[in-house]
C-alpha positions as CSV (number, residue, x, y, z in Angstrom):
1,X,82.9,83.0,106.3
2,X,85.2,85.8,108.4
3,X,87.6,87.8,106.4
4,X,90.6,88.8,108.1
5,X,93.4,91.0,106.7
6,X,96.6,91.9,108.0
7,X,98.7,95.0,106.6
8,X,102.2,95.9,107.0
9,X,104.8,97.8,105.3
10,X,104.7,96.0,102.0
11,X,102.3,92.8,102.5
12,X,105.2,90.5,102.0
13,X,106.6,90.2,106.3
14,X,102.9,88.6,107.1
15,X,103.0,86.2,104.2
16,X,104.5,83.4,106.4
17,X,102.3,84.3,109.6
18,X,99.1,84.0,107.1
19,X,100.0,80.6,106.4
20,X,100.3,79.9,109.9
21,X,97.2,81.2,110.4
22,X,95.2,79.6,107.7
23,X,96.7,75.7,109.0
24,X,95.5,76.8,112.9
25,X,92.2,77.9,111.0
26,X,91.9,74.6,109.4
27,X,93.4,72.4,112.4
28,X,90.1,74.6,114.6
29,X,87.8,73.7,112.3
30,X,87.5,77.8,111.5
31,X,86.4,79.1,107.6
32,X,88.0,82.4,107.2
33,X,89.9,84.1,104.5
34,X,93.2,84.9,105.5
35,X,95.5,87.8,103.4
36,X,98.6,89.9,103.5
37,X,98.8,93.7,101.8
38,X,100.2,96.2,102.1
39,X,99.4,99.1,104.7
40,X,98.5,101.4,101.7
41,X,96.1,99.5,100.4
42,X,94.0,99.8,103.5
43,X,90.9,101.4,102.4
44,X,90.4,99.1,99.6
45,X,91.3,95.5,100.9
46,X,89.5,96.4,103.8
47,X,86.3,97.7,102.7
48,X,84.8,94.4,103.4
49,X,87.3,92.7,106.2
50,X,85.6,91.8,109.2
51,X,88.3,92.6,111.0
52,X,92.0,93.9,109.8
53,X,95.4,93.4,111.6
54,X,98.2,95.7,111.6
55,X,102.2,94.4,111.6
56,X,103.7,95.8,114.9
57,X,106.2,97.7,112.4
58,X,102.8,99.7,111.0
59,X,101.3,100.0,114.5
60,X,101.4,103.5,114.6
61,X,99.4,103.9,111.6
62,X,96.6,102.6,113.8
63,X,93.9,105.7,114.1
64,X,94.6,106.2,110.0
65,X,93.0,102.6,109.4
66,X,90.7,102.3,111.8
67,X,89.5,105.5,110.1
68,X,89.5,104.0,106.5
69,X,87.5,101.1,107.2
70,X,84.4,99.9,108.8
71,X,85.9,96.8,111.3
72,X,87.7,96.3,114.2
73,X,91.4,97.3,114.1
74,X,94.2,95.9,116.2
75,X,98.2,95.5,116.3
76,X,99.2,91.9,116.4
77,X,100.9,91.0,119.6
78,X,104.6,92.0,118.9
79,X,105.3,88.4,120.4
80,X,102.9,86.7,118.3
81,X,104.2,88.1,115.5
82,X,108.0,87.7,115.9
83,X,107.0,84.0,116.7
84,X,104.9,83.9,113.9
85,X,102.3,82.1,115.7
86,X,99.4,81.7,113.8
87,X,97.2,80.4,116.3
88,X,97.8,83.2,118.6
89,X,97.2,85.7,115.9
90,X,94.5,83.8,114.9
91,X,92.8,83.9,118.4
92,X,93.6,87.7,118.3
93,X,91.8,88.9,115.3
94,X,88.4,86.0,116.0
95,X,88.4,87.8,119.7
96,X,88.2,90.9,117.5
97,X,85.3,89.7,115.7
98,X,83.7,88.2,118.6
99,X,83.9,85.0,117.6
């Protein structure tokens, strides 16, 4: 099972576009973990991600992650998100994985 995580600003923006995710997860057939936390939190809900997201409103903090953890990093598509598609976002972060 893939874990994804996706950070922003305080964890509670990508709550909605988790649950999207996790039903286009389910609808694909896909076993992941899917969670939301805050940017801050980085190092430690990411020590074991397979791959982590960032909130296009953290973005910037981009080489600070990638540097606290050991998996691909990667802004989610400002469209994406503002949609809050969850099967675009998921297709993101499995292309991240490679899978």
């Amino acid at each position: 099972m893939k874990k994804i995580i996706l950070l922003c600003a305080g964890g509670m923006s990508t709550g909605v576009l988790v649950n999207n995710m996790k039903k286009a997860a389910t609808e694909k057939g896909v076993e992941v973990t899917i969670d939301a936390h805050p940017i801050d939190a980085a190092a430690t809900v990411g020590s074991d991600a397979d791959c982590v997201l960032l909130g296009p409103q953290v973005s910037y903090r981009q080489g600070e992650v990638t540097s606290a953890v050991s998996c691909p990093v990667a802004a989610i598509d400002m469209r994406s998100y503002g949609m809050m598609d969850g099967k675009k976002t998921l297709d993101q972060a499995l292309a991240l994985i490679g899978g």
